[in-house]
Biopython code that builds the backbone (N, CA, C, O; Angstrom):
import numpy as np
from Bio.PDB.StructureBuilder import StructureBuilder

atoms = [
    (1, "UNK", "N", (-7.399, -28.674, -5.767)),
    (1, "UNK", "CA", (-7.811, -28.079, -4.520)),
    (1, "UNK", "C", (-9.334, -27.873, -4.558)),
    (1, "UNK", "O", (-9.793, -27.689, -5.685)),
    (2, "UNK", "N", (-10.220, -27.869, -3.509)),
    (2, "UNK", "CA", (-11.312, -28.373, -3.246)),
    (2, "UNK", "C", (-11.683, -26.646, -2.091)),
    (2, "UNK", "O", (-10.956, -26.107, -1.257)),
    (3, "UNK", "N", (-12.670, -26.380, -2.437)),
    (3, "UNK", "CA", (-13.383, -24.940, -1.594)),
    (3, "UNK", "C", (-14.603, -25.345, -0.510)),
    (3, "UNK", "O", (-15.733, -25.193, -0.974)),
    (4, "UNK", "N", (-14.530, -25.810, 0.788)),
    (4, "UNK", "CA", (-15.570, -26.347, 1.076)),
    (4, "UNK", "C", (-16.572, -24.804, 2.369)),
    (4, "UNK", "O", (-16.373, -23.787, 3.033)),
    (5, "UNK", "N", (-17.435, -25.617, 1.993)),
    (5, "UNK", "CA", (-18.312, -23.960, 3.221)),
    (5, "UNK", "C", (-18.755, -25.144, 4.458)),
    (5, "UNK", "O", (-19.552, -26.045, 4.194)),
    (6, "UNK", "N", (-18.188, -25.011, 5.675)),
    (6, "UNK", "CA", (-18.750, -25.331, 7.293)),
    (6, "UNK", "C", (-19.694, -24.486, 7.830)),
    (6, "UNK", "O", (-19.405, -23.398, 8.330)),
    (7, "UNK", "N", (-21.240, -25.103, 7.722)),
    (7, "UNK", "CA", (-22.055, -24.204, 8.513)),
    (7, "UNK", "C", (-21.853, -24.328, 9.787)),
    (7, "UNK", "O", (-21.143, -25.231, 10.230)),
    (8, "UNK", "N", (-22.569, -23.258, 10.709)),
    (8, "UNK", "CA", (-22.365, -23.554, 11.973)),
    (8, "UNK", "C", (-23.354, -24.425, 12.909)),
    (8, "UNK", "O", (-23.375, -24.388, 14.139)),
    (9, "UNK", "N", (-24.224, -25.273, 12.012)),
    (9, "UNK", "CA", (-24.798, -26.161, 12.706)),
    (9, "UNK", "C", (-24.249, -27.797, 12.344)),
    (9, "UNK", "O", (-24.728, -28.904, 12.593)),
    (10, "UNK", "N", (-22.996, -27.335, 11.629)),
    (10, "UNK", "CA", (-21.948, -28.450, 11.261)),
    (10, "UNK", "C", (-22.379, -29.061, 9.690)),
    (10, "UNK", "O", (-21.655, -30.037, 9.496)),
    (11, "UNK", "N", (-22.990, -28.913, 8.898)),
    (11, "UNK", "CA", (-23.076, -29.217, 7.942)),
    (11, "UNK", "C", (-22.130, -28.689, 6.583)),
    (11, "UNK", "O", (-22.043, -27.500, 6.280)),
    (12, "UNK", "N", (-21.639, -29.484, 6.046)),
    (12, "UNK", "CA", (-20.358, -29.464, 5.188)),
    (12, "UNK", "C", (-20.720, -29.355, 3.468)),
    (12, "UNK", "O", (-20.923, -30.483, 3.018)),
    (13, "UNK", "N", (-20.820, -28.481, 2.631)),
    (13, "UNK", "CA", (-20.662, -28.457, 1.931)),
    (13, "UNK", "C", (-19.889, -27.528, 0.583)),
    (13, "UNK", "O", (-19.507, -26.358, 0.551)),
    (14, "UNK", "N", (-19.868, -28.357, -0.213)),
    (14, "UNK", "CA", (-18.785, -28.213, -1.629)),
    (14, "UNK", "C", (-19.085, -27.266, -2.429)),
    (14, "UNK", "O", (-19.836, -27.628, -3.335)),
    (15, "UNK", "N", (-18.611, -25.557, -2.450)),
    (15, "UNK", "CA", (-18.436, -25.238, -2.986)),
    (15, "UNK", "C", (-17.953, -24.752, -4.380)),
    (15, "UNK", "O", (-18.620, -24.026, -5.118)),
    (16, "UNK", "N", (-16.383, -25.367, -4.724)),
    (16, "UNK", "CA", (-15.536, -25.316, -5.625)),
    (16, "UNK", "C", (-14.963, -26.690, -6.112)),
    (16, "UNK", "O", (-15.072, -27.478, -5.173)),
    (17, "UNK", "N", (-14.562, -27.117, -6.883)),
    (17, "UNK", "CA", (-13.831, -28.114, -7.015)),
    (17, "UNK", "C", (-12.659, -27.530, -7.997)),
    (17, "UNK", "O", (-11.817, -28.376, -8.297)),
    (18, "UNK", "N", (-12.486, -26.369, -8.487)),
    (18, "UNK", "CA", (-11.485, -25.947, -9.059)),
    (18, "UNK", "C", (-10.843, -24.599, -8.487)),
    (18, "UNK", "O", (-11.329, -23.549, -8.906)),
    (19, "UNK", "N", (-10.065, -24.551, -7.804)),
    (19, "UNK", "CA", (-9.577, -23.509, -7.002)),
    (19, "UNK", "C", (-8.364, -22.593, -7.337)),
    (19, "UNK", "O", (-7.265, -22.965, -6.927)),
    (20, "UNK", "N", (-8.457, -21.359, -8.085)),
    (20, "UNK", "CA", (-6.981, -20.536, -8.555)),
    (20, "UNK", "C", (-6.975, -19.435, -7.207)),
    (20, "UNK", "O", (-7.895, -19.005, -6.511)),
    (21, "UNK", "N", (-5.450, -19.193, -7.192)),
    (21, "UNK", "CA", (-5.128, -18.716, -6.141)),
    (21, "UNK", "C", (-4.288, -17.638, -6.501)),
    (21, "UNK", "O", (-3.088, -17.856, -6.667)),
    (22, "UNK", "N", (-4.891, -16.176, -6.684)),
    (22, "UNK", "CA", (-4.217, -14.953, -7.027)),
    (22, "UNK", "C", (-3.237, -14.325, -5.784)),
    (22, "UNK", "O", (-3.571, -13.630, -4.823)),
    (23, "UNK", "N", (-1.958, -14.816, -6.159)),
    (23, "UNK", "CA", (-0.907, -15.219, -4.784)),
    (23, "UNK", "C", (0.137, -13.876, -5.160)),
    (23, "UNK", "O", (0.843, -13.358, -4.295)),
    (24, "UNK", "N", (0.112, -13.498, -6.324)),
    (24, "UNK", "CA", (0.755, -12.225, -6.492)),
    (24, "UNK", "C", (0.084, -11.125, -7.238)),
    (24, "UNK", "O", (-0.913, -11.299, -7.940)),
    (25, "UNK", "N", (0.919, -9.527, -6.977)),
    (25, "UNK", "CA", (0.303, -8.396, -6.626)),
    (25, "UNK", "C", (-0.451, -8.695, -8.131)),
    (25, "UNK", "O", (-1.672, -8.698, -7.980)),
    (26, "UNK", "N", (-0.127, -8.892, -9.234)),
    (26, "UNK", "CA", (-0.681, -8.385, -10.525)),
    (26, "UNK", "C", (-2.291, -9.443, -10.684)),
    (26, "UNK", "O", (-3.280, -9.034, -11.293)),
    (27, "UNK", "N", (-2.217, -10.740, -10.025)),
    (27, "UNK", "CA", (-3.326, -11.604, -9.675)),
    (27, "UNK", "C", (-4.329, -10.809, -9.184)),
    (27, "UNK", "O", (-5.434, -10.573, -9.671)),
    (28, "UNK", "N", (-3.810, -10.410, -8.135)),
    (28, "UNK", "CA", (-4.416, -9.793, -6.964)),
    (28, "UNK", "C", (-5.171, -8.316, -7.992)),
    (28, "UNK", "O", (-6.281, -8.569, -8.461)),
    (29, "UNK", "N", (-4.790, -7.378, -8.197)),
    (29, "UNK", "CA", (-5.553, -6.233, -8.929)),
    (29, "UNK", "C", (-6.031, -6.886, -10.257)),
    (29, "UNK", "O", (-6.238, -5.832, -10.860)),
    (30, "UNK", "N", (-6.339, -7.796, -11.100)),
    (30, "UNK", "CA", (-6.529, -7.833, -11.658)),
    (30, "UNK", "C", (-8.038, -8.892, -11.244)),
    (30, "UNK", "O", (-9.193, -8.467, -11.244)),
    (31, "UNK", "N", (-7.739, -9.889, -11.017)),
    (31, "UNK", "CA", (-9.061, -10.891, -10.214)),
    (31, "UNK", "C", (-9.852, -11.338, -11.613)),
    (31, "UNK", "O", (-9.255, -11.830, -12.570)),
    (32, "UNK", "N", (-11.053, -11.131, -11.587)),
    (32, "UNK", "CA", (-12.115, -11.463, -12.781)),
    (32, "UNK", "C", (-12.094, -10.129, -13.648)),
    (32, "UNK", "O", (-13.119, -10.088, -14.328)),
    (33, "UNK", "N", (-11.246, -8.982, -13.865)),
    (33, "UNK", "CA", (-11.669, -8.486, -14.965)),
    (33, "UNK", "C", (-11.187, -8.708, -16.473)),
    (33, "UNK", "O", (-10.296, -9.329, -17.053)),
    (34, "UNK", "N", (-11.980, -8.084, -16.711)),
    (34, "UNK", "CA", (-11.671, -8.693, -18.658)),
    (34, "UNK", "C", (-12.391, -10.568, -18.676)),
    (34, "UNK", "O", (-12.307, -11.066, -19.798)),
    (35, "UNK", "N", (-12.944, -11.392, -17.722)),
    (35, "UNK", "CA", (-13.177, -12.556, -18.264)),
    (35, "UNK", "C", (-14.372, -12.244, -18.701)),
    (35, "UNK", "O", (-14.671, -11.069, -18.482)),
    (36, "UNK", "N", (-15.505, -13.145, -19.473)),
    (36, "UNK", "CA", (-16.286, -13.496, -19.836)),
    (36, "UNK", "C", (-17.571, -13.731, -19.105)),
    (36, "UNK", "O", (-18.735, -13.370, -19.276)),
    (37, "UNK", "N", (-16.699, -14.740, -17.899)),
    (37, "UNK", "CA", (-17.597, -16.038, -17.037)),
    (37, "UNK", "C", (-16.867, -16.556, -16.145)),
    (37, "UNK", "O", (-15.647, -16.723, -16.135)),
    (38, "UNK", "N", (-17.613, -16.798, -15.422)),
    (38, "UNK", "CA", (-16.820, -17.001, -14.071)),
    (38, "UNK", "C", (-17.610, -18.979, -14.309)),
    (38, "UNK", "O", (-18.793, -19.228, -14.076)),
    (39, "UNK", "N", (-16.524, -20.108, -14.818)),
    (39, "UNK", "CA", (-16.880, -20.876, -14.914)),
    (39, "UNK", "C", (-17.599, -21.866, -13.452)),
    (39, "UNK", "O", (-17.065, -21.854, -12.343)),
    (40, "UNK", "N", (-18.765, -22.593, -13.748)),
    (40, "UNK", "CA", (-19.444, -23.193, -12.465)),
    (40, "UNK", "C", (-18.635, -24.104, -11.689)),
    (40, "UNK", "O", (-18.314, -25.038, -12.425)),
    (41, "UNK", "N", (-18.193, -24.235, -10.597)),
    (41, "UNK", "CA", (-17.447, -24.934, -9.762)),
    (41, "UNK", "C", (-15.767, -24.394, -9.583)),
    (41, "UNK", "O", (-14.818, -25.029, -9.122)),
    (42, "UNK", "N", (-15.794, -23.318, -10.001)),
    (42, "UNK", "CA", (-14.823, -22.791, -10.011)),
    (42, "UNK", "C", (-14.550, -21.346, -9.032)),
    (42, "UNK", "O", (-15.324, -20.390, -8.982)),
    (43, "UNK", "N", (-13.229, -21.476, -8.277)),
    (43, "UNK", "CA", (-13.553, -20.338, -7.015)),
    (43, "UNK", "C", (-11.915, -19.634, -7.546)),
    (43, "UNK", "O", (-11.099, -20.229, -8.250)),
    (44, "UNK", "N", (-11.747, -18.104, -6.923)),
    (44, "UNK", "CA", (-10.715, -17.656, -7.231)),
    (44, "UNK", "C", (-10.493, -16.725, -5.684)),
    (44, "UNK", "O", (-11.083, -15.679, -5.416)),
    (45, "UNK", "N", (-9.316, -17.553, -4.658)),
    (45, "UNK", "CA", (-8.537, -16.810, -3.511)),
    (45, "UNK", "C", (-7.781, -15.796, -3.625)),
    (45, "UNK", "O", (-7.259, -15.412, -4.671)),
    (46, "UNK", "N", (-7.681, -15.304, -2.545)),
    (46, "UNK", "CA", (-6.842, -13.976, -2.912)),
    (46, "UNK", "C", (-6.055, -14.282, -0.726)),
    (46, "UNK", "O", (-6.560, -13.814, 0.295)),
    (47, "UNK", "N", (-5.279, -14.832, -0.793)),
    (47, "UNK", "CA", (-4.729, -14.729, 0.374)),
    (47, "UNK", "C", (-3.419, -13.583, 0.775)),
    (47, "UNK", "O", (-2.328, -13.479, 0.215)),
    (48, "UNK", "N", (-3.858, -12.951, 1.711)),
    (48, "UNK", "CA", (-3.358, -11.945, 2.039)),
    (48, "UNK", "C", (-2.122, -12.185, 3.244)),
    (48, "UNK", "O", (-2.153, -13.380, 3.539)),
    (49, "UNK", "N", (-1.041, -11.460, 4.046)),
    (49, "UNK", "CA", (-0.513, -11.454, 4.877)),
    (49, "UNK", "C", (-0.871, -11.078, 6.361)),
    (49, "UNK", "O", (0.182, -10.880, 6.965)),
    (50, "UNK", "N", (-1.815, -10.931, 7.059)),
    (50, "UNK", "CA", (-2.103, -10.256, 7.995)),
    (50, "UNK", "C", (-3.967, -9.805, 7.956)),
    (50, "UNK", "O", (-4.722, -10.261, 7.097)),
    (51, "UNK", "N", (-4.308, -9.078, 8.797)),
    (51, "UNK", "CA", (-5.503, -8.524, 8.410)),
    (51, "UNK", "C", (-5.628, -6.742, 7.978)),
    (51, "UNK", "O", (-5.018, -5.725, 8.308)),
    (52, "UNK", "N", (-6.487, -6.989, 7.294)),
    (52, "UNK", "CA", (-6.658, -5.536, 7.084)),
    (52, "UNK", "C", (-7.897, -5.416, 6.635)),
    (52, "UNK", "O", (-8.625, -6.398, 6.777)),
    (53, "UNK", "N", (-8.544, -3.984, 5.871)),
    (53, "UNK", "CA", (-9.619, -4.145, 5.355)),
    (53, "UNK", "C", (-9.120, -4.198, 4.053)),
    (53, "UNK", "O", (-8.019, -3.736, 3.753)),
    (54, "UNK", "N", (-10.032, -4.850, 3.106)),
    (54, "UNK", "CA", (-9.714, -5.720, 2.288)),
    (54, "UNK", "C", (-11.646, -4.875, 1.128)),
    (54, "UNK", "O", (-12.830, -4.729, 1.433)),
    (55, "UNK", "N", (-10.550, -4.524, -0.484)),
    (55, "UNK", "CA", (-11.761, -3.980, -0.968)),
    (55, "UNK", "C", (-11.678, -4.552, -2.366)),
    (55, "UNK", "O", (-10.579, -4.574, -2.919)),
    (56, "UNK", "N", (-12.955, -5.105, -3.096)),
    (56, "UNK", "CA", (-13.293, -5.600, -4.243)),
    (56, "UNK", "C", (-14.212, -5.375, -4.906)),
    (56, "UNK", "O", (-15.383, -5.697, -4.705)),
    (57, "UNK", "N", (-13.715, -4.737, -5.855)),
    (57, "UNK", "CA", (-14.526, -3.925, -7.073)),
    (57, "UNK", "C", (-14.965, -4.382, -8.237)),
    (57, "UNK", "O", (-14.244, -5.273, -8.688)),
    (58, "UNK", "N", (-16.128, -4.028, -9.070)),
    (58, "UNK", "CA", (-16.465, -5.016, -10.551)),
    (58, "UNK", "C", (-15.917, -3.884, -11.506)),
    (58, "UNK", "O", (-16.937, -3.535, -12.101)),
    (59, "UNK", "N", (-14.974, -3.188, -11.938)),
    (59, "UNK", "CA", (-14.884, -2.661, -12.507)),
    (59, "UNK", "C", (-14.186, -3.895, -13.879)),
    (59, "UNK", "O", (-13.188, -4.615, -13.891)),
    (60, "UNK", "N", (-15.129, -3.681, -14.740)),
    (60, "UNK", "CA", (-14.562, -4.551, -16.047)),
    (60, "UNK", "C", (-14.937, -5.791, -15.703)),
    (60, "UNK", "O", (-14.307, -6.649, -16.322)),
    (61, "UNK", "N", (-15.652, -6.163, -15.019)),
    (61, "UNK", "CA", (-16.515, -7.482, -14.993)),
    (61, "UNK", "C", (-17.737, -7.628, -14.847)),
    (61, "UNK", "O", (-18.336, -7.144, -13.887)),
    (62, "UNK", "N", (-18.468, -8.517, -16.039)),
    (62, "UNK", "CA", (-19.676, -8.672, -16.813)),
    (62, "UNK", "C", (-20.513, -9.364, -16.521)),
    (62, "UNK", "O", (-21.315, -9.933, -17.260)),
    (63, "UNK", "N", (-20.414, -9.399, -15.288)),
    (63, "UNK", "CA", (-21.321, -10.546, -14.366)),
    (63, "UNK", "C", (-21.066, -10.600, -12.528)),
    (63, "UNK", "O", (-20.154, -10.393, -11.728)),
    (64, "UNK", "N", (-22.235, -10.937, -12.523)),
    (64, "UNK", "CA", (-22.274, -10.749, -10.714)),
    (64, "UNK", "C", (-21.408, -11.820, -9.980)),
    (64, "UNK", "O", (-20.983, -12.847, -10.510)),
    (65, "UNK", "N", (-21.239, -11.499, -8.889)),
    (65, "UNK", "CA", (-20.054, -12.590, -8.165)),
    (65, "UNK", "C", (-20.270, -12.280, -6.517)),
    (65, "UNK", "O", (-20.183, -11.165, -6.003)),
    (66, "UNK", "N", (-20.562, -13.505, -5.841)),
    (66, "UNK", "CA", (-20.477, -13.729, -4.281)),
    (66, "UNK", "C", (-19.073, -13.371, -3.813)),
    (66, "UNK", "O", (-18.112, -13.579, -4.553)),
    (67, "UNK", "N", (-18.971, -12.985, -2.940)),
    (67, "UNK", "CA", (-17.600, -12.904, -2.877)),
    (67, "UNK", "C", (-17.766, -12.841, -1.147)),
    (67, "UNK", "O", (-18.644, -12.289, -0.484)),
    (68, "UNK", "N", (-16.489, -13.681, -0.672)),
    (68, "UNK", "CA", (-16.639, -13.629, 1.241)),
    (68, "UNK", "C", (-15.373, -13.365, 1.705)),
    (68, "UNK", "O", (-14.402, -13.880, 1.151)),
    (69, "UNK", "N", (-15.234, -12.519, 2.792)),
    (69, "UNK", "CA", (-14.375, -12.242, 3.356)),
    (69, "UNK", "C", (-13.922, -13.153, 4.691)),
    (69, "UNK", "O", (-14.745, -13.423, 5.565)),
    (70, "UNK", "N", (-12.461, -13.618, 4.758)),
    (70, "UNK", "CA", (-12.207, -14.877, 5.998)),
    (70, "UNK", "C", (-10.885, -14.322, 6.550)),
    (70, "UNK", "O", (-9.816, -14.057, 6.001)),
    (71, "UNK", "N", (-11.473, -14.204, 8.283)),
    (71, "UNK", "CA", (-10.463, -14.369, 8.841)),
    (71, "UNK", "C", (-9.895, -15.668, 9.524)),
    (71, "UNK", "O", (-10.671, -16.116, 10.368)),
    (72, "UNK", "N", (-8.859, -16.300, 9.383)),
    (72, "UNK", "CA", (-8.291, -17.394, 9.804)),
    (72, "UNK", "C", (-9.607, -18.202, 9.469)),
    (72, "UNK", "O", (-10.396, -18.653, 10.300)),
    (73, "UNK", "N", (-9.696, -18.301, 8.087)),
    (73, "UNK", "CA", (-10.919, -19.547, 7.341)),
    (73, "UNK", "C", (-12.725, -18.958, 8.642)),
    (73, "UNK", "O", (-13.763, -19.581, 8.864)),
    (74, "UNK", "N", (-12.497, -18.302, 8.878)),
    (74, "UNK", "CA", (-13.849, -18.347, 9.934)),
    (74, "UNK", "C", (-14.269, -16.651, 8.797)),
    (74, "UNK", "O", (-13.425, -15.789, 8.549)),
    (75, "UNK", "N", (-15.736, -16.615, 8.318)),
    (75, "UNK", "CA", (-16.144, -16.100, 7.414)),
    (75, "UNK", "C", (-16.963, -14.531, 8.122)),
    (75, "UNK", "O", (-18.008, -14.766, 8.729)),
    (76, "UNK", "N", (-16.630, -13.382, 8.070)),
    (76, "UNK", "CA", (-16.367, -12.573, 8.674)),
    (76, "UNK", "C", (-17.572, -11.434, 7.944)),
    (76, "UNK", "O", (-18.344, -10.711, 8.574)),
    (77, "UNK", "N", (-17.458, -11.534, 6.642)),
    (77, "UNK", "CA", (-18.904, -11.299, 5.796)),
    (77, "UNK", "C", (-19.058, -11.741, 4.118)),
    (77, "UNK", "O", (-17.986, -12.007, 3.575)),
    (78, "UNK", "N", (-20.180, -11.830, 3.345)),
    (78, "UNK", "CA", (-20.663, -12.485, 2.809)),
    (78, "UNK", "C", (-21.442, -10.782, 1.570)),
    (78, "UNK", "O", (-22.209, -9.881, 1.910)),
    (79, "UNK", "N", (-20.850, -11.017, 0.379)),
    (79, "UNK", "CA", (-21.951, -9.919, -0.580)),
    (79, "UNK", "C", (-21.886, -10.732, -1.459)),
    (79, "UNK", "O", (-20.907, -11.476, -1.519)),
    (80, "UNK", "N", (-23.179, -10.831, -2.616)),
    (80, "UNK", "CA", (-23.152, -10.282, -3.678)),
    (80, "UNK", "C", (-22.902, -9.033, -4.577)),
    (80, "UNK", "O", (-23.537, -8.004, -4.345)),
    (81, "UNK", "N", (-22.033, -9.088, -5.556)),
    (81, "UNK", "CA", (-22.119, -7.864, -6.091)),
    (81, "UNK", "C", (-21.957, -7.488, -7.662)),
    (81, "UNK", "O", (-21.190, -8.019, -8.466)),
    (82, "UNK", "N", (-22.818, -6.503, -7.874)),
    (82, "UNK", "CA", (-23.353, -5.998, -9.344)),
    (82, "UNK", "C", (-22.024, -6.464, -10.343)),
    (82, "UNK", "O", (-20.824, -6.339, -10.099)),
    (83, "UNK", "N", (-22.516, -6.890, -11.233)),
    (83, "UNK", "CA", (-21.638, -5.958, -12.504)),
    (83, "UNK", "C", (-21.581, -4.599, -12.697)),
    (83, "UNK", "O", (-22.422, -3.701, -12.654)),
    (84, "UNK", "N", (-20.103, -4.660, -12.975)),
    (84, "UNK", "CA", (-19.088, -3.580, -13.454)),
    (84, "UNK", "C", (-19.529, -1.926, -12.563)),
    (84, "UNK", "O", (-19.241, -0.785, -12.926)),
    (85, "UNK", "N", (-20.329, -2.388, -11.292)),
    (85, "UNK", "CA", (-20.412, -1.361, -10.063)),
    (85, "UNK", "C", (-20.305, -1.448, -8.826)),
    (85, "UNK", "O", (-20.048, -0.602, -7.969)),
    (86, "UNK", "N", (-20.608, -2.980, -8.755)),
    (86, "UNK", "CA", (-20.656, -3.519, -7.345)),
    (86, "UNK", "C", (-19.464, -3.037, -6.515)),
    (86, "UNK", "O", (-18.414, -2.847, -7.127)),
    (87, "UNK", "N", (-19.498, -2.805, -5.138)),
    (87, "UNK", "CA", (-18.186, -2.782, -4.439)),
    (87, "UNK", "C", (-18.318, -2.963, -2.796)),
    (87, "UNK", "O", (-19.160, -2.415, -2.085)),
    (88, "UNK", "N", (-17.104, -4.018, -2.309)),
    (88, "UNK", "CA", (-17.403, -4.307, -1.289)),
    (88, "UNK", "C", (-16.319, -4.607, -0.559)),
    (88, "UNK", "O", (-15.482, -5.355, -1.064)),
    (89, "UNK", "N", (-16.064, -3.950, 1.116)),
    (89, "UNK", "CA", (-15.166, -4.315, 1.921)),
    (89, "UNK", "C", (-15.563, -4.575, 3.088)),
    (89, "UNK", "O", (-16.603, -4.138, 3.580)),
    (90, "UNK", "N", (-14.392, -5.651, 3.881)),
    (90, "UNK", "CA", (-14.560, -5.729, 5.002)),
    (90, "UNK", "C", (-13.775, -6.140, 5.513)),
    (90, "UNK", "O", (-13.008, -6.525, 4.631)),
    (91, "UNK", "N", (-13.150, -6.482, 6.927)),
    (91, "UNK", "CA", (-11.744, -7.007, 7.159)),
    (91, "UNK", "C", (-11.322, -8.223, 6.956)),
    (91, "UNK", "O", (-12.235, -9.047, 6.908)),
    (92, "UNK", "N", (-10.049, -8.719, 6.791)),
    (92, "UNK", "CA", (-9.826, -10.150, 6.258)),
    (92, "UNK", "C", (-8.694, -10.514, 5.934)),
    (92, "UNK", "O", (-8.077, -9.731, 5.211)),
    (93, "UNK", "N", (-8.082, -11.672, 6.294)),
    (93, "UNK", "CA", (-6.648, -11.987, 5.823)),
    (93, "UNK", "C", (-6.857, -13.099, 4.847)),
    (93, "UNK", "O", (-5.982, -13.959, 4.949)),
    (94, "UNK", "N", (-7.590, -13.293, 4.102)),
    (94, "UNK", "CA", (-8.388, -13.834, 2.741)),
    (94, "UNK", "C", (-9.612, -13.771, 2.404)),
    (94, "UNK", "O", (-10.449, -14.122, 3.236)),
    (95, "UNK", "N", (-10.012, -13.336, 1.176)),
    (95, "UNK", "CA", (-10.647, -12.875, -0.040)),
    (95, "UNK", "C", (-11.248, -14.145, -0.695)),
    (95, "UNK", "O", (-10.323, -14.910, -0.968)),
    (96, "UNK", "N", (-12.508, -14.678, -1.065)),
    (96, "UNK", "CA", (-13.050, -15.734, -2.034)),
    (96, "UNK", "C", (-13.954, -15.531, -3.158)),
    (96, "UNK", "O", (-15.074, -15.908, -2.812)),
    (97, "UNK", "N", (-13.951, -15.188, -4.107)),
    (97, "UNK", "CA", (-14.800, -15.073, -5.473)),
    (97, "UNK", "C", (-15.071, -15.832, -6.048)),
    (97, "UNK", "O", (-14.333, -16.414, -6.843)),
    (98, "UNK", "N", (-16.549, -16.136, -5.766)),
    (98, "UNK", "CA", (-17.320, -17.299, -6.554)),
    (98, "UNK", "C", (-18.401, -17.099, -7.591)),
    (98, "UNK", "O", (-19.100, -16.092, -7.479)),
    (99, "UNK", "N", (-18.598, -17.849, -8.481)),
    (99, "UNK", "CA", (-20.135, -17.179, -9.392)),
    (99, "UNK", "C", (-21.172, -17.082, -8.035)),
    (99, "UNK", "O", (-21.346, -17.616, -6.939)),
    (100, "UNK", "N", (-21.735, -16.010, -8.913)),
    (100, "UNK", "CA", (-23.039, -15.737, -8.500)),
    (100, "UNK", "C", (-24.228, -16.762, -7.825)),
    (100, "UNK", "O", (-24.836, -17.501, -8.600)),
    (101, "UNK", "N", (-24.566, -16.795, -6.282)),
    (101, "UNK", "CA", (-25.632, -17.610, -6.295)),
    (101, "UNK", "C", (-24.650, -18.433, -5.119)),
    (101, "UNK", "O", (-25.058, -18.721, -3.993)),
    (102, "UNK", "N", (-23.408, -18.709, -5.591)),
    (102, "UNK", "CA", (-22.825, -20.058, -4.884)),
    (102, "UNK", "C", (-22.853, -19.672, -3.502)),
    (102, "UNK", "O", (-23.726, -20.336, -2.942)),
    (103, "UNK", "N", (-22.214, -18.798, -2.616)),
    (103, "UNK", "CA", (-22.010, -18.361, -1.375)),
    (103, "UNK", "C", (-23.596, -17.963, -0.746)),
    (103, "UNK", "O", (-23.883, -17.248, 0.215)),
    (104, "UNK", "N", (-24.687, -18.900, -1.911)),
    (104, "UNK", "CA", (-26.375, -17.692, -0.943)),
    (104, "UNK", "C", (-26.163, -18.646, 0.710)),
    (104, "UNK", "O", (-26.588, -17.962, 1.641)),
    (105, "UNK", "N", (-25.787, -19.579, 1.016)),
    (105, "UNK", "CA", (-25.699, -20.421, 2.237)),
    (105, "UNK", "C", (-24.848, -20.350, 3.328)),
    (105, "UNK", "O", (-24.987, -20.809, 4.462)),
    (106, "UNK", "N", (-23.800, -19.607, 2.748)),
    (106, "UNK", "CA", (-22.899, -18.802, 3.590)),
    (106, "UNK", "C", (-22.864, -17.423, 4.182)),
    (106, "UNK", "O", (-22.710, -16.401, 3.513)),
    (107, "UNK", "N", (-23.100, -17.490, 6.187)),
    (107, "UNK", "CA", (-23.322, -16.725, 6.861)),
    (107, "UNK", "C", (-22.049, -16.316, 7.484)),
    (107, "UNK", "O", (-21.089, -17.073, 7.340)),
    (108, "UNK", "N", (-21.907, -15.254, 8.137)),
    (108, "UNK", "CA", (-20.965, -14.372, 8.833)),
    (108, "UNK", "C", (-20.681, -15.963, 10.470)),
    (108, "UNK", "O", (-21.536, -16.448, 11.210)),
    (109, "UNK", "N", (-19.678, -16.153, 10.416)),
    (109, "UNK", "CA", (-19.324, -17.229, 11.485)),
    (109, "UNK", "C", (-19.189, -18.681, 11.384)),
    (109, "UNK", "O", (-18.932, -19.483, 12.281)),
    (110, "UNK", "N", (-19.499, -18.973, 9.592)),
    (110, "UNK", "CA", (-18.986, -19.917, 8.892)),
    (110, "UNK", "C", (-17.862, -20.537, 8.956)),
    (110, "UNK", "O", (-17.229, -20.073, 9.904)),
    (111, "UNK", "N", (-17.254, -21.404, 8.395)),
    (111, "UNK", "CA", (-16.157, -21.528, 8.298)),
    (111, "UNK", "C", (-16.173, -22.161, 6.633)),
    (111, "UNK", "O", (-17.055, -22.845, 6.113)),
    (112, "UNK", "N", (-14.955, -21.699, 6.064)),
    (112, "UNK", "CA", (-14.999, -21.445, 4.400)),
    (112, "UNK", "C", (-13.483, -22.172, 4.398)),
    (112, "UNK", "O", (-12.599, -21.430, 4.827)),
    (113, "UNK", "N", (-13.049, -23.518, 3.977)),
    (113, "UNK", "CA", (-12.047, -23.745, 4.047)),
    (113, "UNK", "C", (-11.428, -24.543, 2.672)),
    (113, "UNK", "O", (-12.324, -25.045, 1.993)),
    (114, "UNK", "N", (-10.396, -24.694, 2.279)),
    (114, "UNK", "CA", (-9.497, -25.556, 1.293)),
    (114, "UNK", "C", (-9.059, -26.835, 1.638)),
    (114, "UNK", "O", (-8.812, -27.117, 2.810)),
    (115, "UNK", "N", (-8.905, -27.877, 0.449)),
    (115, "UNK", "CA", (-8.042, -29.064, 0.776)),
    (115, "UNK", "C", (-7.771, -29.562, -0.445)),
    (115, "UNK", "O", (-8.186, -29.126, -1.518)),
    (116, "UNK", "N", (-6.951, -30.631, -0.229)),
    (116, "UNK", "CA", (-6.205, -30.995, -1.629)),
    (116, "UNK", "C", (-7.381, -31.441, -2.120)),
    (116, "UNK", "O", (-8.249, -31.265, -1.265)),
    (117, "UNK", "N", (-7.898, -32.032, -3.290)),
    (117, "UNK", "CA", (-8.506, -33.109, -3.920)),
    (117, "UNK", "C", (-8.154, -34.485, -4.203)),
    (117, "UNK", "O", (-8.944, -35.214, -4.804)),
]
sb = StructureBuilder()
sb.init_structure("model")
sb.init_model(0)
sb.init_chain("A")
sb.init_seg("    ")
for serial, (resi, resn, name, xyz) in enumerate(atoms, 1):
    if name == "N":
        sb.init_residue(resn, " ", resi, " ")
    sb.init_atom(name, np.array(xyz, "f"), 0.0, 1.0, " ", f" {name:<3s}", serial, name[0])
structure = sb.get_structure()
């Protein structure tokens, strides 16, 4: 599975080429803590049921991480955030965590989408 970012002046580019998908509850609270490194080309979803506000914390992770919030794939907001303090919400019926740096091109009205490889 493939992570691609749609700007809104139509330009298409490749985010991820390795895509894990934290699809249950223990995925889901757990995310990047305890890793190391958040390896390069590598993205981690968190798809939800519905919308809500939606909150992600660095507690126990050792490195900074972009992270964007999507409703129906259309990108709703966009942080960086600290190690092991950072914290950030906003509404969303999916969640995207990428290393650090990857999401600097991705704006609020994006579109942030998946496909097979």
């Amino acid at each position: 599975m493939e992570l691609w970012h749609e700007s809104g002046d139509g330009q298409r580019r490749l985010l991820a080429t390795e895509v894990h998908v934290a699809d249950g509850l223990l995925a889901q609270a757990r995310g990047r803590m305890f890793t190391r490194r958040f390896p390069e080309g590598s993205a981690l979803v968190f798809p939800f049921d519905g919308v809500a506000k939606r909150s992600i914390h660095m507690v126990a992770v050792p490195y900074s991480l972009d992270v964007i919030w999507l409703i129906e794939e259309k990108v709703v907001a966009v942080k960086q955030l600290s190690p092991m303090v950072g914290f950030g919400r906003a509404s969303a019926d999916a969640v995207i965590e990428l290393p650090a740096g990857v999401a600097e091109e991705v704006a609020p009205g994006d579109r942030v989408v998946t496909t097979e490889s």
